[in-house]
C-alpha positions in Angstrom: 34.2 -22.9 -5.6 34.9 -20.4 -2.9 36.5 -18.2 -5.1 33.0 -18.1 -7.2 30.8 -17.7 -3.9 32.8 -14.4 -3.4 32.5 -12.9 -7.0 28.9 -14.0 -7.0 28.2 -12.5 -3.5 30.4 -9.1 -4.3 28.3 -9.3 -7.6 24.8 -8.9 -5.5 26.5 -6.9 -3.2 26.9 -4.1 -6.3 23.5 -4.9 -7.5 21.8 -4.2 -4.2 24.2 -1.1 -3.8 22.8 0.5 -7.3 18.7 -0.8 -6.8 19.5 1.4 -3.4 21.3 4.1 -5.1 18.3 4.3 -8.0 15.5 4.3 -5.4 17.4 7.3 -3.6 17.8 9.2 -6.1 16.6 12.8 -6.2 15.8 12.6 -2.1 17.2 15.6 -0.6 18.3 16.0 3.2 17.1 18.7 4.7 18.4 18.2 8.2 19.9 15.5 10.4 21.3 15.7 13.7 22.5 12.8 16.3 23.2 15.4 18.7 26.9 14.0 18.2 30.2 15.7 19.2 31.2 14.6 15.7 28.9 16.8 13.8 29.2 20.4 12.2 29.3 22.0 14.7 30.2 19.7 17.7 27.4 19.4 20.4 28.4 19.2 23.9 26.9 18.6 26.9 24.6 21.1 28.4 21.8 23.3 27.3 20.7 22.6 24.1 19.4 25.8 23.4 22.1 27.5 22.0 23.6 24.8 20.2 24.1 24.2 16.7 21.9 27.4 16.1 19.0 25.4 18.4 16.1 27.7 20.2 13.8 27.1 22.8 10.2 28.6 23.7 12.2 28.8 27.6 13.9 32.3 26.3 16.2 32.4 28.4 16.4 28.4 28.6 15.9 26.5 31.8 18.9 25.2 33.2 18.1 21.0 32.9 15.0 21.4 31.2 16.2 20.3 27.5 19.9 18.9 27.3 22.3 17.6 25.2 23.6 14.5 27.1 25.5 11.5 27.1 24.7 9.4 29.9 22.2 7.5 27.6 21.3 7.4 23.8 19.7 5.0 21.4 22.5 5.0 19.2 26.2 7.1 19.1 27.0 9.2 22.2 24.3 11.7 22.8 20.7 12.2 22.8 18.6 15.3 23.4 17.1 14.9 27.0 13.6 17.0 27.4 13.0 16.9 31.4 9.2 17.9 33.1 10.2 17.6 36.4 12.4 20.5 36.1 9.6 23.0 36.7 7.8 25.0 33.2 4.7 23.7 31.7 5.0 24.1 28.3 8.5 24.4 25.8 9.4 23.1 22.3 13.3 23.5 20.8 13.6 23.4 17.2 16.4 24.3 14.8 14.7 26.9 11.9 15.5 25.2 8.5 12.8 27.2 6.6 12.7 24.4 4.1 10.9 25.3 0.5 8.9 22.1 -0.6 9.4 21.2 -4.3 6.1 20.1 -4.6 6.3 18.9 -8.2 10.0 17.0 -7.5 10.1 16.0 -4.2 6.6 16.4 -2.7 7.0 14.2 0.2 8.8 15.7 3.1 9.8 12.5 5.7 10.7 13.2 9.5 12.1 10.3 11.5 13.2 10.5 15.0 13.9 7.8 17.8 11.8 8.4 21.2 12.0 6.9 24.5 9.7 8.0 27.1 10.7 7.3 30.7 8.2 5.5 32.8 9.4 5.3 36.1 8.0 8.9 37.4 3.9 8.5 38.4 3.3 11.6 36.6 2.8 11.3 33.4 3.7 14.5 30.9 0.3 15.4 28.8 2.1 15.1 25.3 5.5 14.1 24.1 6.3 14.4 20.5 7.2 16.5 17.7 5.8 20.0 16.5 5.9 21.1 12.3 4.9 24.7 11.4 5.4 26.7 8.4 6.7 30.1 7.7 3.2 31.8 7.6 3.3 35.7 8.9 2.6 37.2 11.1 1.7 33.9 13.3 3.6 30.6 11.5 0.9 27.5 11.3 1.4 24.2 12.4 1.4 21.6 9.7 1.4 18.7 11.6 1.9 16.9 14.9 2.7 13.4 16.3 2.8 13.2 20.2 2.0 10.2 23.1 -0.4 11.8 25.3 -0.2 10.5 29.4 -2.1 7.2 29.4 0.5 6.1 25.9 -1.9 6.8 23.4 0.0 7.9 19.9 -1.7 10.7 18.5 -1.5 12.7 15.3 -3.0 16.0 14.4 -5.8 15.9 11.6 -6.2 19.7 10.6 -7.7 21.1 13.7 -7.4 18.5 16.4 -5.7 15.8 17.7 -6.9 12.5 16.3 -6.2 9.5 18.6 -4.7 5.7 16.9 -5.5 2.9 18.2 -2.0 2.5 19.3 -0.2 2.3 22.8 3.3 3.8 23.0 5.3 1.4 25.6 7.3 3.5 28.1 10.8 2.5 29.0 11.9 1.5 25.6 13.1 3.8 22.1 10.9 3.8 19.6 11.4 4.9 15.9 8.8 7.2 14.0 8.7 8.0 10.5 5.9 11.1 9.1 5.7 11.2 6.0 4.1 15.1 5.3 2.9 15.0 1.7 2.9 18.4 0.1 1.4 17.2 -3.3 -1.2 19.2 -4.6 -4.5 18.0 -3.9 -3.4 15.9 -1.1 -1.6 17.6 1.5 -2.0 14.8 4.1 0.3 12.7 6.3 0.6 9.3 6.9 2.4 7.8 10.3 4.4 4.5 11.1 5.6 3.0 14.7 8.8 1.1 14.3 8.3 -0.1 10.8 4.5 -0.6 11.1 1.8 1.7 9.3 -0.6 3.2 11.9 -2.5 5.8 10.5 -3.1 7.7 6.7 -4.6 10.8 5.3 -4.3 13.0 8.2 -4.8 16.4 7.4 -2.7 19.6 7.5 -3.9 22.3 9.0 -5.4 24.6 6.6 -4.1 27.9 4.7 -0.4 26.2 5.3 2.4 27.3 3.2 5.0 25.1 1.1 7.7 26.2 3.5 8.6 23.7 6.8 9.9 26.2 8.9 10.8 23.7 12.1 10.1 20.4 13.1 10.4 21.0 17.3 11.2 18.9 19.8 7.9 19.2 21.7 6.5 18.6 25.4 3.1 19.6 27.3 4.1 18.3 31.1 0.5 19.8 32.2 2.0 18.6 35.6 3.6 15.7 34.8 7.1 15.1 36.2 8.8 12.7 33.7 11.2 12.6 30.6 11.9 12.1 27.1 15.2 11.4 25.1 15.0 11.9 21.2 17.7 11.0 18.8 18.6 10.4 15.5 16.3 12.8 13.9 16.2 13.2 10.2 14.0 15.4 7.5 14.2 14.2 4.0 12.4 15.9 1.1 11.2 12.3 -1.3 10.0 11.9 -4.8 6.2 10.4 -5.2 6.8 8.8 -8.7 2.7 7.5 -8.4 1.4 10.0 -6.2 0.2 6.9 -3.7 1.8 8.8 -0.2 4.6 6.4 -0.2 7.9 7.7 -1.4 10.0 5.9 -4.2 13.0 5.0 -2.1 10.7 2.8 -0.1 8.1 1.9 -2.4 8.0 -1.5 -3.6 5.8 -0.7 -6.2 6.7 2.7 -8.0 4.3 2.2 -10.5 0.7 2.1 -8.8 -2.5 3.1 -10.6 -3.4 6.2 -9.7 -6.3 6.0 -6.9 -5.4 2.5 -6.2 -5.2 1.7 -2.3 -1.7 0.7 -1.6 -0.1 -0.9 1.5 2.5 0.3 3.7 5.5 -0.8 0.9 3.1 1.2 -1.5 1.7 -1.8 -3.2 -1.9 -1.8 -4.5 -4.0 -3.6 -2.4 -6.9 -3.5 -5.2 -7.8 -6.1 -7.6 -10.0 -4.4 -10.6 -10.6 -7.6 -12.2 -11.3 -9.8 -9.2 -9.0 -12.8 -10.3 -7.0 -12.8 -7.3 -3.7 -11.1 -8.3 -3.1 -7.7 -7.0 -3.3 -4.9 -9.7 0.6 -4.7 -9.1 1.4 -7.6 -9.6 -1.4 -8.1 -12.3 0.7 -8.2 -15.7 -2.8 -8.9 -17.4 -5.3 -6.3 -15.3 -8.1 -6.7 -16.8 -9.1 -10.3 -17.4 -11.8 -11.4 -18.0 -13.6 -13.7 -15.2 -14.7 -16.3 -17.0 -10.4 -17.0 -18.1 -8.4 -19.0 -15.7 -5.2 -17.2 -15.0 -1.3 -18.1 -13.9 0.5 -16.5 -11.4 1.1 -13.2 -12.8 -2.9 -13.1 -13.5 -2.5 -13.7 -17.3 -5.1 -16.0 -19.1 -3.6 -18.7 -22.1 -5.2 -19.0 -25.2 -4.0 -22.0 -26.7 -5.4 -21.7 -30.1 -4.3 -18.2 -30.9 -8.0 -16.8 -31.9 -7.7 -13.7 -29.9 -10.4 -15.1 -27.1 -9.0 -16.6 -24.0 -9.5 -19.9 -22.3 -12.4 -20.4 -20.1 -14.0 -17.9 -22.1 -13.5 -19.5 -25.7 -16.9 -21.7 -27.2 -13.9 -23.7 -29.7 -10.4 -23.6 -27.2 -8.8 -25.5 -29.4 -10.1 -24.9 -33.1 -9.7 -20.7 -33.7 -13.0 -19.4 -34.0 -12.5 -15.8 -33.5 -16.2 -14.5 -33.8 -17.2 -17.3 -31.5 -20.1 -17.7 -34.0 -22.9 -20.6 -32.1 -25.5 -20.7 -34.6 -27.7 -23.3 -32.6 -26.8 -21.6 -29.5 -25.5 -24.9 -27.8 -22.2 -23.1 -25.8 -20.3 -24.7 -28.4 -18.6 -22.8 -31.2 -19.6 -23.4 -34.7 -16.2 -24.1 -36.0 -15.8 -27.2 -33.5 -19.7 -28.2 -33.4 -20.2 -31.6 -35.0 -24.1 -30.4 -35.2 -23.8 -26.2 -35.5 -26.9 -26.3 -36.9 -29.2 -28.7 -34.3 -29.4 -27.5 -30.8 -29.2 -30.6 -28.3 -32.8 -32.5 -27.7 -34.1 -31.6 -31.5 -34.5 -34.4 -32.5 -37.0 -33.8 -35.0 -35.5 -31.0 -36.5 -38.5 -28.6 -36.2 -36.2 -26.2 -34.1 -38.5 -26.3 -31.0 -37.9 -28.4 -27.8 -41.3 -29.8 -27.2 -43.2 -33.1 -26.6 -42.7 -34.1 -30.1 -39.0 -34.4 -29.6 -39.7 -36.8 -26.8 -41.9 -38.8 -28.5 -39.6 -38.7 -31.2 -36.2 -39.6 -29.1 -38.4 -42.4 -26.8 -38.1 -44.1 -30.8 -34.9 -43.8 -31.6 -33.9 -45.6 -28.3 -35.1 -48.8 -29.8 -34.4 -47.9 -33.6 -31.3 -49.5 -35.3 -30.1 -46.4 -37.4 -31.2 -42.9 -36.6 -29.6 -40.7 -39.1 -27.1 -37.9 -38.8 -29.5 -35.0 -37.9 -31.6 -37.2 -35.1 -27.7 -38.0 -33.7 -27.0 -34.2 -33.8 -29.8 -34.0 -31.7 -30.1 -36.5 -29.3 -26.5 -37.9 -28.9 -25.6 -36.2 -26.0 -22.5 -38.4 -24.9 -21.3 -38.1 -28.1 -20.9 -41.6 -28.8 -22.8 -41.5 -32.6 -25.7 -43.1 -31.4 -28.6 -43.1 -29.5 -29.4 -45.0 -26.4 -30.3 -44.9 -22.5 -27.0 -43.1 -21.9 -28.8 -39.8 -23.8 -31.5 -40.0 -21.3 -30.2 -37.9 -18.5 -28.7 -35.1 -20.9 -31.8 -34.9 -23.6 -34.2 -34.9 -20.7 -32.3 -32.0 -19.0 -32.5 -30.1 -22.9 -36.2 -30.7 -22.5 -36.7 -29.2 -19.5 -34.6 -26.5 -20.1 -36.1 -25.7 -23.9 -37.9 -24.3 -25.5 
């Protein structure tokens, strides 16, 4: 038995391993950095201007302003360390990668980074984030933006401004953020998540931006503010868009989404075109009909195989494919004891009227109506005539003509 647990579990161990390996596949890493001793080339501590071909806007850099330390990190031995209170009022460090988007492969370029933002100085820095510009000449533009301004609001630029989430950054805790930029033609927008959690969509680059990510910076506005940042673990990674919903396929649950539908943060529609309560993604019959009762996978049965549905079929179990209802009664002519009498015709003149009543007040009392009068006033189908019609052929009346 315990030999069997082990092959089964090493058997959905390799099955996870290749669903992982198939939803990474064609993802290409641009750049990732730790700020490790480990990496290619080792950082150390110190400035980190000047390492690992690193650049500040502080030409010649500030001594304590932006270093590479390892008295605290969110994971490994080193984190970047961006300080305010070491006086300037404005720098960014980035490391140029002058990255060429394949748009039609890869159209979805992902930055994730971990950010803690100390809270212990009363001076709050106006933005802390991270800066993305292209390569355009002579002045490169900025792409896109996510910083926390002072009071902890997370913002995100939208094209010419900063737009403002409804979202609160804690202080004094690392946080993980993952920008998706999509470069896809006719969408060039961004979509942002806080540790796991979707916060904003469809944020707009700035326009006239090229296909190239020059930088992603390491970015700080203290506007007088006296406190720090420590970023780690960033990562850029250029994703395919199999379905062109802003989610990339290695974490999109549902590779396959309509085009246009809405989709959640796992990229799963959150439409339902035909309204009977199965999401279009997991809608293996999308378009049913509303008047056919579905199963789980929102699929209707049709148990006798005439091409119309349950719930929707005037004969469900007798095939009548042309649903033909001569006397218009809702039921089929090819399981209709009476296709040719509607209900409460008794006298077979085709009109609902008083005569019927007259006619059906008779046969309450009469030994042996024949077939045609039971077609028409037998409505609980009990081949005859009596008090228990009452209710239904009065309801026929009212409703006739």
């Amino acid at each position: 038995m315990r030999l069997l647990r082990l092959r089964l579990m090493s058997v959905c161990i390799a099955m996870a391993w290749l669903i992982a390996a198939s939803r990474a596949q064609g993802q290409v890493t641009v750049y990732e950095t730790g700020f490790e001793s480990t990496e290619a080339p080792p950082f150390v501590n110190g400035n980190l201007a000047g390492q690992n071909g690193w650049i500040s806007t502080d030409d010649p850099p500030t001594t304590g302003r932006g270093l590479v330390q390892s008295t605290f990190a969110h994971t490994g031995a080193r984190a970047a360390l961006l300080d305010a209170s070491v006086t300037l009022n404005s720098d960014w460090y980035w490391k140029p990668i002058n990255y060429p988007v394949s748009v039609a492969v890869n159209p979805i370029v992902q930055v994730t980074w971990n950010m803690y933002l100390d809270g212990t100085s009363p001076n709050k820095s106006f933005q802390w984030g991270i800066d993305a510009y292209d390569d355009s000449s002579p002045t490169p533009k900025r792409v896109t933006a996510v910083v926390v301004n002072s009071t902890g609001q997370l913002q995100i630029w939208d094209g010419s401004v900063y737009f403002t989430t409804a979202t609160t950054v804690t202080r004094n805790a690392w946080h993980t953020f993952k920008l998706n930029i999509d470069y896809a033609v006719g969408v060039r927008r961004t979509a942002l998540y806080l540790d796991g959690v979707l916060i904003i969509t469809g944020r707009a680059f700035t326009p006239g931006t090229t296909d190239v990510l020059a930088d992603v910076d390491l970015y700080n506005v203290d506007g007088g503010g006296s406190d720090k940042a420590y970023y780690d673990n960033l990562k850029i990674v250029a994703m395919p868009d199999s379905d062109g919903d802003r989610v990339p396929n290695p974490e999109d649950n549902c590779p396959n989404t309509a085009p246009g539908d809405p989709v959640d943060a796992f990229g799963c529609s959150t439409a339902d075109t035909d309204n009977d309560g199965v999401l279009n993604d997991q809608d293996l019959c999308p378009n049913t009909p509303t008047c056919a009762p579905i199963n789980g996978v929102g699929c209707p049965s049709d148990s006798d195989g005439d091409g119309v549905f349950n719930g929707c079929d005037n004969c469900p179990n007798i095939q009548n494919p042309t649903q033909s209802d001569t006397d218009g009664d809702g039921m089929g002519d090819a399981c209709d004891p009476c296709p040719l009498t509607r209900p409460g015709d008794v006298n077979g003149d085709g009109v609902l009227d008083g005569r019927d009543v007259v006619r059906f007040t008779s046969l309450l009392f009469a030994a042996n109506p024949t077939a045609a009068e039971i077609c028409g006033g037998d409505f609980d189908l009990d081949n005859g005539i009596d008090t228990d019609d009452s209710p239904g052929f009065s309801q026929a009346i009212v409703q006739g003509p």
